[in-house]
C-alpha positions as semicolon CSV with decimal commas, in nm:
position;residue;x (nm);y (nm);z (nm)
1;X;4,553;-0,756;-1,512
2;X;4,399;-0,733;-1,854
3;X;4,710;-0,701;-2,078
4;X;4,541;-0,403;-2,348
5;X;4,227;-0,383;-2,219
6;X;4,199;-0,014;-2,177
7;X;4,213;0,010;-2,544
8;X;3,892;-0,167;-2,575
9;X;3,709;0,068;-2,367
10;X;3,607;0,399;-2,361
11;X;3,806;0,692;-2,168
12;X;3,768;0,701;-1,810
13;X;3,548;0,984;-1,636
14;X;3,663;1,273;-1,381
15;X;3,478;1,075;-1,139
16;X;3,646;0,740;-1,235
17;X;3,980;0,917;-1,194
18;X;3,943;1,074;-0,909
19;X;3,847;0,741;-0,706
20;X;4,104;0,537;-0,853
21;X;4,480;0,491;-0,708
22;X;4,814;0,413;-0,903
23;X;5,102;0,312;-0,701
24;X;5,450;0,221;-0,843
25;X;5,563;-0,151;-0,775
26;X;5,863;-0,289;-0,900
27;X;5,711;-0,597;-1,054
28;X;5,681;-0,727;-1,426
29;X;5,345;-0,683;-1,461
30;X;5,091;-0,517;-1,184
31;X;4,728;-0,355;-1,067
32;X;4,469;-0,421;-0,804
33;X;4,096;-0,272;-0,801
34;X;3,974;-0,412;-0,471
35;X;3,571;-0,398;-0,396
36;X;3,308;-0,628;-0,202
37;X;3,147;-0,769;-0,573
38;X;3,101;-0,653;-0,911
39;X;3,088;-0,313;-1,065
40;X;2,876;-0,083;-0,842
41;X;2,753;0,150;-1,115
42;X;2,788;0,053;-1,509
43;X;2,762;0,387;-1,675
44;X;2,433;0,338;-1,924
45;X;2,618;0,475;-2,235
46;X;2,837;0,138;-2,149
47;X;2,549;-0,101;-2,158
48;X;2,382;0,039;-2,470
49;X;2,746;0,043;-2,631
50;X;2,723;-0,342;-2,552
51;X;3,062;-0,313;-2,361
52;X;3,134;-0,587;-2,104
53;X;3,095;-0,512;-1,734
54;X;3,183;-0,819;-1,508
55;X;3,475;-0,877;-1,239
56;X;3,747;-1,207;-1,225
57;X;3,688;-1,324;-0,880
58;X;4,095;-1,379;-0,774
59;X;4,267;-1,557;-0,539
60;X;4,566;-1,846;-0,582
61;X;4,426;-1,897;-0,921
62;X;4,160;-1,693;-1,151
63;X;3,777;-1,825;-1,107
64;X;3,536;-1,837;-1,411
65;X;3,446;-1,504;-1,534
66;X;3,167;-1,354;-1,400
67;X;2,950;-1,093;-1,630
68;X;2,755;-0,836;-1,423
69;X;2,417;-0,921;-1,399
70;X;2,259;-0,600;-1,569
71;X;2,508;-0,689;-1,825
72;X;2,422;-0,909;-2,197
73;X;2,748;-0,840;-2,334
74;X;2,946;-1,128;-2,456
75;X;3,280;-1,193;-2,278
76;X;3,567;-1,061;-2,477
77;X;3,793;-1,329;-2,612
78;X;4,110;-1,161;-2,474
79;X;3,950;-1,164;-2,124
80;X;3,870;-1,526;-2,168
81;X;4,223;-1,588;-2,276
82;X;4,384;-1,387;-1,980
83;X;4,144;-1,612;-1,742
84;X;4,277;-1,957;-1,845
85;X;4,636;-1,772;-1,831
86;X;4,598;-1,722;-1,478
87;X;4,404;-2,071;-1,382
């Protein structure tokens, strides 16, 4: 969703991996998380590393960013930049 944002962050855990899904679309440019809110646990080492933690509420168009409320980080400028792509 988030053209290079993996590079900004740091490695996924076991734990991350093993709940995630990858599926194979043939589409340009593709991913879905899907939950009820924001994230549901922000590791600490995250927070104190000042690394953003929010969700993009989607749906025809992208809503305002929303930073997860245990969160201080400022919003990256490339995630900014992707939101007013897809508004």
């Amino acid at each position: 969703m988030i053209p290079g944002r993996a590079t900004t962050l740091r490695p996924a855990t076991r734990k991350e991996l093993s709940a995630t899904a990858v599926i194979a679309l043939p589409l340009h440019e593709a991913s879905v998380k899907t939950s009820a809110g924001g994230p549901s646990e922000d590791e600490p080492a995250d927070i104190a590393a000042g690394t953003w933690g929010g969700h993009i509420p989607l749906r025809l168009r992208a809503d305002a960013v929303v930073t997860d409320a245990t969160n201080d980080a400022e919003v990256p400028t490339h995630v900014v930049e992707r939101v007013a792509h897809l508004s």
